[in-house]
C-alpha positions as a printed Julia matrix, in Angstrom:
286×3 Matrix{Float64}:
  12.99    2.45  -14.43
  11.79    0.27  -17.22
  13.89   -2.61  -18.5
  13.81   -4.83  -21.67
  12.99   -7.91  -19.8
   9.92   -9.75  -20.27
  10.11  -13.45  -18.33
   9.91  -13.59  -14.67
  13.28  -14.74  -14.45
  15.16  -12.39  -16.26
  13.22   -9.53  -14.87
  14.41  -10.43  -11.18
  17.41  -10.6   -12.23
  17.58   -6.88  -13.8
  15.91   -5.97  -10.33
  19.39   -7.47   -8.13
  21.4    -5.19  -10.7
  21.44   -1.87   -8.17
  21.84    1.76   -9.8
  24.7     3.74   -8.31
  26.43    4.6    -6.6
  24.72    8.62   -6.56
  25.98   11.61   -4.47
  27.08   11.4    -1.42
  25.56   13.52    1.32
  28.56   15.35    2.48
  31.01   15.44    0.56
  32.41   12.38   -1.7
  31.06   10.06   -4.31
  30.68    6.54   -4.54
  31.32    3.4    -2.24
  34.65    4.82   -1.52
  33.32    7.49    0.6
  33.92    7.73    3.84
  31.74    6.67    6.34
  29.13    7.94    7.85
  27.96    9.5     4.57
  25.37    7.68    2.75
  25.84    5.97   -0.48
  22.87    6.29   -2.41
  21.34    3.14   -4.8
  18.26    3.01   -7.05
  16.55   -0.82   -7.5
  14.23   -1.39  -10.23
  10.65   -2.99   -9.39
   9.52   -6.23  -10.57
   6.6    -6.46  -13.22
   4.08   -8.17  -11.17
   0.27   -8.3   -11.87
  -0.72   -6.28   -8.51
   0.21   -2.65   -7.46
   1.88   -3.74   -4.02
   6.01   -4.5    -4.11
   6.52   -7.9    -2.91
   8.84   -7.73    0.32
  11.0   -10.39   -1.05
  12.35   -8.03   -3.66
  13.31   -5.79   -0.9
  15.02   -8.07    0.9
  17.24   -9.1    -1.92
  17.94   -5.57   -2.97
  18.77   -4.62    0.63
  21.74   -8.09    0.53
  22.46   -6.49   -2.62
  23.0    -2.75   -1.56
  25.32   -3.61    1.56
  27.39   -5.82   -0.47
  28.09   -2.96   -3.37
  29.23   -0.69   -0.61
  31.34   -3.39    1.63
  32.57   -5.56   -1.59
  35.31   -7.14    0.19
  32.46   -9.04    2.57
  29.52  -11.31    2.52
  26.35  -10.17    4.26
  25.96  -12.74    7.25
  22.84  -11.33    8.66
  19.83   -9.24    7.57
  16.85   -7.77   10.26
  14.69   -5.69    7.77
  11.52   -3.56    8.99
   8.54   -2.99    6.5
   6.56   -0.09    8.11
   5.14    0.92    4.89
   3.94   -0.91    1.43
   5.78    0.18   -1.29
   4.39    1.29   -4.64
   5.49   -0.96   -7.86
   4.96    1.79   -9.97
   7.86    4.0    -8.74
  11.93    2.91   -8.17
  13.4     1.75   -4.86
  15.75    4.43   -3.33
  18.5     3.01   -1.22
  20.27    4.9     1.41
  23.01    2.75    2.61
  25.09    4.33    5.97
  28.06    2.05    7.05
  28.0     2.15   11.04
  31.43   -0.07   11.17
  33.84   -1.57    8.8
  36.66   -2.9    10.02
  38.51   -6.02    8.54
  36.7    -8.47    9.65
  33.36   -7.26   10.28
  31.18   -4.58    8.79
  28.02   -3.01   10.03
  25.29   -1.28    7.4
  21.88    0.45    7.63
  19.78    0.69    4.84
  16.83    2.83    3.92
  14.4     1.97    0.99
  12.8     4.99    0.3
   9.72    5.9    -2.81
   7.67    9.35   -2.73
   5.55    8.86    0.37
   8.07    8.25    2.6
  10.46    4.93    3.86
   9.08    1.45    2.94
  11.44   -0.2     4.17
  14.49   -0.53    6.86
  17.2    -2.8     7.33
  20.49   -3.67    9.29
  22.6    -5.45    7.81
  25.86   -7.58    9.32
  28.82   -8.53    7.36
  31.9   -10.68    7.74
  34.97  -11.71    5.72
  35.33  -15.11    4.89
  37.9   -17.53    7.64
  38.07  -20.7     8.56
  36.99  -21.77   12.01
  35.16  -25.22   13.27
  32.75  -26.61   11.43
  29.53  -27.9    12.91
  25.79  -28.46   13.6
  23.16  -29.87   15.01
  19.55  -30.31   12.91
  17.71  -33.13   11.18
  19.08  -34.75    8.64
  17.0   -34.27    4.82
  14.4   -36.69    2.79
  15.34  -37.34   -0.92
  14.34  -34.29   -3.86
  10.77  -35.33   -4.34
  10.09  -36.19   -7.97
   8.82  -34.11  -10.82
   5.41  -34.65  -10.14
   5.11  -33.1    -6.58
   6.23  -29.95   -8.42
   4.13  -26.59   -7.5
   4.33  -23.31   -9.23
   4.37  -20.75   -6.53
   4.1   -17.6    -9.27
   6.31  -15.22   -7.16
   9.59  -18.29   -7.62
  10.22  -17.99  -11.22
  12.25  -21.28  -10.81
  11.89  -25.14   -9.77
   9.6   -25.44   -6.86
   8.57  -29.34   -5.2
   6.65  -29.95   -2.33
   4.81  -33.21   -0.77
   2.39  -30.43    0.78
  -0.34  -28.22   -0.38
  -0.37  -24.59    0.94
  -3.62  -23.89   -0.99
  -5.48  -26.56    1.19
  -8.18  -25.69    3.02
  -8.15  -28.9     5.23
  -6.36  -28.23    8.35
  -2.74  -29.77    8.73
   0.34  -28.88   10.85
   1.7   -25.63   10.92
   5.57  -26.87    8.77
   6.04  -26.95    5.46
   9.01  -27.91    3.33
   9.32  -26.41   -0.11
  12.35  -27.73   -2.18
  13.74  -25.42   -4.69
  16.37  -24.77   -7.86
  17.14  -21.63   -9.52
  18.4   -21.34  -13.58
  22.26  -21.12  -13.25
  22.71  -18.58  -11.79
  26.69  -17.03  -10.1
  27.2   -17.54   -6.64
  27.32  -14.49   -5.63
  23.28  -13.78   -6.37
  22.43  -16.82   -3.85
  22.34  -14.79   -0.68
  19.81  -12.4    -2.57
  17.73  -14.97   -4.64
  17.48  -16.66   -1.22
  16.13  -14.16    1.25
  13.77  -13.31   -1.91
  12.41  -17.05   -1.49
  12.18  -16.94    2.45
   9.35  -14.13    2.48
   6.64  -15.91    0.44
   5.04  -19.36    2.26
   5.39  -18.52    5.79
   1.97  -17.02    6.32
   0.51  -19.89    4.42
   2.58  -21.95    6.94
   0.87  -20.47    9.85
  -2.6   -20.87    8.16
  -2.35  -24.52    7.84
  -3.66  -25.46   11.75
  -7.12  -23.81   10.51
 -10.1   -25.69    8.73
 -11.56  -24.0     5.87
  -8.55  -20.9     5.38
  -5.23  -21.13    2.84
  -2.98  -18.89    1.4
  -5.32  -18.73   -1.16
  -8.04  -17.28    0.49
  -5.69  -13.6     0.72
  -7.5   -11.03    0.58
 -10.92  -12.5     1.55
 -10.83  -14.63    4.51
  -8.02  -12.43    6.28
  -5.85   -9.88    5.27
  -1.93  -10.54    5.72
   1.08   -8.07    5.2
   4.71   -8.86    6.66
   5.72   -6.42    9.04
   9.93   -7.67   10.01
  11.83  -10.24    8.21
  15.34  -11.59    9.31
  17.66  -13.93    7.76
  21.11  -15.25    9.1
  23.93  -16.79    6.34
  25.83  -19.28    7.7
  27.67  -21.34    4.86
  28.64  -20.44    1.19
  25.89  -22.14   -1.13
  24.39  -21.89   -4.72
  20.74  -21.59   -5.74
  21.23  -23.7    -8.77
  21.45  -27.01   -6.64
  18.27  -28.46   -4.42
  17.9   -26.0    -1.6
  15.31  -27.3     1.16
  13.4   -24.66    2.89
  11.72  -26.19    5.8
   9.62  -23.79    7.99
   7.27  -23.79   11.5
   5.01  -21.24   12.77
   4.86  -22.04   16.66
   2.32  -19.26   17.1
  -0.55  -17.0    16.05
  -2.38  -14.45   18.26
  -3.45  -11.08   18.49
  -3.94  -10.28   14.65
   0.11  -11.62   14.09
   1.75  -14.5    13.21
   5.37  -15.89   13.66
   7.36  -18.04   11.32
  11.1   -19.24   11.2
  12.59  -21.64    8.88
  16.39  -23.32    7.79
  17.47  -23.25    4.3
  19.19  -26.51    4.15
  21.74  -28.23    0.85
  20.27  -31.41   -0.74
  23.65  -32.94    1.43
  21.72  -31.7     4.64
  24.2   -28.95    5.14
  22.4   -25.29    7.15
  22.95  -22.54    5.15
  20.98  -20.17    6.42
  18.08  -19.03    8.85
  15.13  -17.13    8.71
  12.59  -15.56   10.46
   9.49  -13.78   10.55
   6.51  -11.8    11.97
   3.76  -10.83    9.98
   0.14   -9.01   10.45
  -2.82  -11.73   10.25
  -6.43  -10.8    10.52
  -9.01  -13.71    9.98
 -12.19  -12.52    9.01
 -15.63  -14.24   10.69
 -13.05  -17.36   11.9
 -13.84  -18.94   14.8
């Protein structure tokens, strides 16, 4: 679907803005409809320089599509499959089936569909806000860095800092913290814009034990392509304050590699969690 849009920014945002709700197989129409009947969603595609989608649009659009059809909840939990790549030149259909809502908790699947088949699968958790105890348990956060340990990651059309260098083809441990800040933006995007930003550094991440290979080398010293993605909400936040994502990759065999991260507040509070597995296969590394 084309859209006016021309800078990054504004163009991910038009893709958050879901089409729909369509027909309802069954009977019905809309969100309303009773479950199990699918409510039906179209997402725009971002206007990137390559052919492939990037799986962090998905995984916004998928936070998106079960919040339009459970609107009275926030999604607490996302576990998204990518068994296919998806095509940038043709819209995102979204089948979302509610497998529970009660008033608490509500349960969602979601199918991203284009013409060869399903790109994409999710299930997707959500809960209605309550109070409850309040704790945790996880190292406490530097300082911001300053402005000139800012990167431009193209895929982040917003502040990015970091003290490391994914592109670095000296070896280095396998963590890296990226500190970030979105245009103001209304709360209720940061789930999305969030599990957009998990799903770009943590193959570069794993990369960073071996000599001689980066992020940069894509495409010519291995070939990469993320295969399931998860991310766990814990806390309300906003994507227009410092957000610190700080990431490890404990492992990397057999032509995968495994990330997980914490989305942390400038104030050290955990937000959110993420995880991921990805395919990774070096080429003439030994």
């Amino acid at each position: 679907m084309p859209t006016s849009v021309t800078d990054p920014w504004s163009d991910l945002l038009a893709c958050l803005e879901l089409d729909g709700p369509g027909p309802v197989p069954g009977g019905g129409s809309g969100a309303a409809a009773a479950s199990p009947a699918a409510v039906r969603l179209t997402g725009r595609n971002q206007r990137l320089t390559y052919h492939r989608l990037f799986g962090g649009q998905l995984l916004a659009q998928f936070v998106r599509a079960a919040g339009a059809v459970c609107p009275g909840k926030a999604v607490k939990s996302l576990h998204a499959l990518f068994p296919r790549a998806g095509r940038s030149d043709e819209p995102v259909r979204y089948e979302v089936e509610r497998h529970h809502e009660g008033g608490t908790f509500a349960t969602v699947a979601v199918t991203a569909r284009q013409e060869p088949g399903v790109i994409a699968t999710a299930s997707v958790s959500l809960h209605a806000g309550e109070d409850g105890a309040d704790r945790q348990s996880v190292p406490g956060v530097p300082a911001v860095p300053g402005a000139e340990h800012e990167v431009k990651l193209g895929l982040l059309p917003w502040e990015t800092r970091s003290t490391a260098d994914l592109d670095a083809a000296a070896a280095g441990p396998p963590e890296y913290e990226l500190w970030m800040r979105t245009p103001a933006v209304g709360a209720e995007l940061a789930p999305a814009l969030a599990a957009y930003a998990t799903d770009l550094t943590l193959i570069g991440t794993a990369l960073r034990p071996l000599d001689g290979v980066s992020q940069s080398d894509a495409g010519t010293a291995f070939t990469s392509a993320v295969t399931s993605h998860s991310v766990w909400f814990h806390r309300p936040f906003r994507t227009d304050d410092w957000l610190l994502l700080r990431q490890h990759s404990p492992v990397l065999a057999h032509g995968r590699c495994f990330g997980r991260g914490d989305l942390l507040a400038a104030d050290g509070s955990l937000v959110a969690s993420y995880a991921q597995e990805a395919l990774l296969r070096l080429k003439d590394h030994s």
